[in-house]
N, C-alpha and C positions, 0 to 999 in steps of 0.2 A: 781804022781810026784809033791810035793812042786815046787812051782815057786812065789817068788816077784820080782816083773818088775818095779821099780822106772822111775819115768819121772820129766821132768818140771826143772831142770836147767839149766844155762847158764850165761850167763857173764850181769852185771848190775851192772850202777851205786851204789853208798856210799847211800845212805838214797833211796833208791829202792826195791822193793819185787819182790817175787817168790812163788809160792804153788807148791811143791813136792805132787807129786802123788805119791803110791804104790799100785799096782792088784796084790791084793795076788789070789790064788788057791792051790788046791794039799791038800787042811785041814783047819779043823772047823775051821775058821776065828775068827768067833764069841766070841767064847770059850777061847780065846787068847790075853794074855796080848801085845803091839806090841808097838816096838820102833825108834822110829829115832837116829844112829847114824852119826855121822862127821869123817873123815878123812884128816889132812891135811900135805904136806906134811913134810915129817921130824918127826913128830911126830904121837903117837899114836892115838887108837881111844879113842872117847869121846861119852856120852853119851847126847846126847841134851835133847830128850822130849820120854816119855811115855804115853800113856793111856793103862787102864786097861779093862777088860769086861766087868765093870758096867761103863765104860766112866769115870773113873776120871780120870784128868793128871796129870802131873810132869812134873818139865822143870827145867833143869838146870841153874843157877840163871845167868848168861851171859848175855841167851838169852830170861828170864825173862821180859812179858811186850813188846815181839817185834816178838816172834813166838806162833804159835799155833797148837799145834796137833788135831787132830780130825779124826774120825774113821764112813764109812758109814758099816754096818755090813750087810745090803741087796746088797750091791754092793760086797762085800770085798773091801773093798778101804781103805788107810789111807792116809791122807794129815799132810803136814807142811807148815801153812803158814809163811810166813816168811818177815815180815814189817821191817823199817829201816837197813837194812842192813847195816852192815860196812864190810871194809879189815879181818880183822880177821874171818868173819864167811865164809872166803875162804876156801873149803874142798870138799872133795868128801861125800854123805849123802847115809845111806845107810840106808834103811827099813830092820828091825828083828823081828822074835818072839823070839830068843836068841838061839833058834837050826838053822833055815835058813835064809839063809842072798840073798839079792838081790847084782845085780851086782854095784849099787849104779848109784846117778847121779852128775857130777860135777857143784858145783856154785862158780862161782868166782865173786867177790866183786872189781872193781878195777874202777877207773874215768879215 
């Protein structure tokens, strides 16, 4: 059984950070390009940041310069770290490999 288990949000300050955890199982990890999605609400989802299986990233230009994905493949783990925060990157974050999806974890952004 596929499982991503996201961790590590929560409420912080405007110019504050957070690192989003994902434990994946259930499939080749490794082998698997994975992504960080946002949800907020009212509107749809977005695509924040990718890495692929040779480790390259993507990041949508937002949050360009103030997150970072990164991927342990001995562990299965993917992380976002996530430096200055502001209001708008308020959402619920969700780890994919783009077939399974985690249950997501909430960060809110608010002073």
């Amino acid at each position: 059984e596929v499982q991503l288990v996201e961790s590590g949000g929560g409420m912080v300050q405007p110019g504050g950070s957070l690192r989003l955890s994902c434990a994946a199982s259930g499939f080749t990890f490794s082998v698997f390009n994975m992504y960080w999605v946002r949800q907020a609400p009212g509107n749809g989802p977005e695509w924040v940041s990718s890495i692929d299986a040779d480790g390259r990233t993507f990041t949508v230009d937002s949050v360009k310069g103030r997150f970072a994905i990164s991927r342990d493949n001995a562990k299965n783990m993917l992380y976002l770290q996530m430096n200055s925060l502001k209001p708008e990157d308020t959402a619920r974050y969700y780890c994919t490999n783009r077939v399974d999806w985690g249950q997501g974890t909430q960060v809110t952004v608010s002073s």
